[in-house]
C-alpha positions, 0 to 999 in steps of 0.5 A, a space after each residue: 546381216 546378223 545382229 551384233 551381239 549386246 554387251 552385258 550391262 556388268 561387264 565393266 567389272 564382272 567376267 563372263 565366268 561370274 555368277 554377277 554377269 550371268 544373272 545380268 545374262 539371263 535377266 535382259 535375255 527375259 526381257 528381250 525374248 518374254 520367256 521365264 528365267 528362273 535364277 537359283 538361289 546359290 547363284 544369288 548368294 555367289 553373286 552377293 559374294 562377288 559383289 561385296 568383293 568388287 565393291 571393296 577391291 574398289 574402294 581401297 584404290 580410290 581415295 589413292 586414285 582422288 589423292 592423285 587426280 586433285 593433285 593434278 587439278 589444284 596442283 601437287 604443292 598447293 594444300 587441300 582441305 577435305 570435306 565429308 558430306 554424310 546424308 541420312 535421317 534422324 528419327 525422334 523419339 522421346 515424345 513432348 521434345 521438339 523433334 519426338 516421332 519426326 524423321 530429319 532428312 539431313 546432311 552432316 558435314 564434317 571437315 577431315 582438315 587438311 591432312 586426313 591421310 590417316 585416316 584411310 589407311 585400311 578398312 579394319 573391320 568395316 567391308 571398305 575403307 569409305 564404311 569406316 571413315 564415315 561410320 567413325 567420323 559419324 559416331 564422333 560427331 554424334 557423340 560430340 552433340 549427343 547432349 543437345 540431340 536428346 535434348 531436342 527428342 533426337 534418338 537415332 542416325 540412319 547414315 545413307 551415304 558420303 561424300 568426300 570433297 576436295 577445296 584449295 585450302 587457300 580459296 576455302 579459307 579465304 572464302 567461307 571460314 569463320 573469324 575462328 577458323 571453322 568453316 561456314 557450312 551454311 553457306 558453302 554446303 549449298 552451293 556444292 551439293 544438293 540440299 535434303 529439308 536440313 542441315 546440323 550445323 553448330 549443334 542446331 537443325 537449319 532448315 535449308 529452304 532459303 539456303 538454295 542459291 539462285 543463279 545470280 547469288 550462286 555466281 557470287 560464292 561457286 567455288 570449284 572442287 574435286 569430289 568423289 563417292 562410291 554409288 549404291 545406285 546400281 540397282 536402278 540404273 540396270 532395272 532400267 537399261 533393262 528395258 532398253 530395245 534389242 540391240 541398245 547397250 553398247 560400250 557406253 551404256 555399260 555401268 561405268 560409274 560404280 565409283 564417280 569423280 566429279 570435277 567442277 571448273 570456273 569455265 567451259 574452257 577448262 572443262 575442255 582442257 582437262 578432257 583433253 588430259 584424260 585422252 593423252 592417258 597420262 600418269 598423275 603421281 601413282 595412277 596410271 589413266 588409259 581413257 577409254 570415251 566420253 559421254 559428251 552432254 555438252 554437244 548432246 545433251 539430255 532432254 531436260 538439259 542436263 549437260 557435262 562430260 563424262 569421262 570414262 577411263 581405266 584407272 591402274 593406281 600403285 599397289 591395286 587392280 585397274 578400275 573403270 572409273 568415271 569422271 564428270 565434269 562441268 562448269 559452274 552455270 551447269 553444274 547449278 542448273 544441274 543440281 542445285 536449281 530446284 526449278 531445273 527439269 534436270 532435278 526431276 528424274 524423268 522415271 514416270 514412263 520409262 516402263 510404258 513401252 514394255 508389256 505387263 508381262 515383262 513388267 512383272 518379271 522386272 519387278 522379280 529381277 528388281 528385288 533380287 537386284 536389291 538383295 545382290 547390291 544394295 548395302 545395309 544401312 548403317 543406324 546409330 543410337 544417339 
């Protein structure tokens, strides 16, 4: 019997036709037979084209589609409050000051309020919408503490990433917001994202150490939310299904998370519920869902114990070109084994022997496809001078 042939790990979101999908071609066909491929430059520059395009042609159904599915899961009338999560490093550098020639590993959180509609209404000049709302909001918070950063040797920001999250605007306030009405980021960031050494908050660096919330101090304060990101971790993910045995990639180990929602339930019992809704291909307000599987750590899961559901569904939203989209869902025990338990395996990326089962040859070829992987997806990294 002739073997089924593999799909390609971009075929999600490039056709057969595209300069993305034949370097992805070439590369795993190096990888299963050991022959050499050389891939031309101006295929690469074709590529780095198209998937500047894919990327923005993304990004601007996506806060739509997140508007649409929170709606659902708090409810259209319930109000919602909205969270920015922005990861990167301050660097020091005026010497004798408390932070002089040290680089901060840091969160900023920033609240977009209750109605931050406005501000994703076009990119402008920034390639996608989510680039400029987190540049923006940055380069305000920045300037808004400008004084005590220099103050403390703090020269520059190198934005990584950003996150957005959505609350029940009553739970939230009713929770973690202060007696003048701000929110308490200290102790809501930890128990909704992973935390770097620190956080700025109200004007200072905190540490975050003893912030981590046990399993027991985690059950008291877990707060459900809707979250979602646009993921710069493709290179990574192809590089290492790369190496996969012939005949491996299948439906479900195409990249299907390029944009990831992630929704966190009370119980295991909604968790079921709502993956239930995405196989009933509802419509929710402007988006229509066509579900298209779901990869269940739940009833298997991953070596380290790293459980959820991820749903992958095809997401049409008014005005914009369908998008595969995934969406993770957990509860809360397992979202903070996941995540937030520094003690968990499923925190430890299992990397170390992934490359062990091919030879040195194929290795070395794969260190080549890195680097153009690299150049093809990886977006500059944003830095501002404070």
């Amino acid at each position: 019997m002739a073997k089924k042939k593999e799909l390609n790990l971009m075929s999600n979101y490039f056709n057969k036709n595209s300069a993305t999908f034949q370097i992805v071609e070439q590369m795993r066909q190096e990888m299963l037979t050991g022959k050499r491929v050389k891939i031309l430059e101006d295929i690469i520059e074709k590529a780095k084209i198209e998937v500047h395009l894919k990327r923005r042609e993304i990004d601007e159904s996506t806060y739509g589609f997140a508007y649409d599915l929170n709606n659902k899961i708090f409810g259209g009338f319930i109000e919602r409050r909205v969270i920015m999560l922005i990861s990167g490093v301050f660097s020091g550098d005026k010497e004798g000051l408390k932070h002089s020639g040290k680089n901060l590993p840091c969160i900023i959180p920033i609240d977009l309020g209750t109605n931050p509609h406005p501000l994703f209404k076009g990119q402008g000049m920034y390639p996608t919408i989510d680039t400029k709302v987190t540049h923006e909001s940055t380069l305000k918070f920045l300037e808004e503490n400008r004084r005590s950063l220099r103050q403390d040797g703090v020269g520059s920001f190198a934005i990584d990433s950003s996150k957005f999250f959505y609350f029940n605007e009553k739970e939230i306030s009713r929770r973690f917001k202060k007696k003048r009405g701000e929110i308490d980021m200290r102790n809501l960031i930890p128990v909704i994202n992973e935390l770097p050494p620190y956080l700025f908050i109200d004007g200072m660096f905190v540490r975050t150490e003893k912030l981590i919330p046990s399993a027991r101090s985690y059950e008291k304060k877990a707060v459900g939310f809707v979250s979602y990101r646009l993921k710069q971790s493709e290179t990574q993910k192809l590089v290492h299904k790369l190496t996969f045995p012939e005949g491996r990639i299948d439906e479900k180990e195409r990249l299907s998370d390029w944009v990831a929602h992630r929704i966190v339930f009370e119980t295991e019992e909604e968790l079921e519920r709502a993956e239930d809704f995405f196989k009933e291909n509802p419509t929710i307000g402007d988006s229509r869902i066509k579900y298209k599987y779901t990869k269940d750590y739940y009833k298997k899961p991953k070596i380290n114990l790293f459980r959820s559901k991820n749903v992958v569904v095809e997401g049409r939203t008014k005005k914009y070109k369908p998008c595969i989209r995934e969406v993770q869902l957990m509860h809360f025990p397992q979202f903070h084994y996941n995540y937030l338990d520094p003690n968990s395996p499923a925190r430890h990326k299992q990397q170390k022997n992934l490359r062990k089962h091919i030879s040195r040859k194929k290795r070395n070829s794969l260190i080549i496809h890195e680097g153009i992987l690299q150049r093809i997806f990886e977006k500059d990294r944003i830095f501002i001078q404070i």
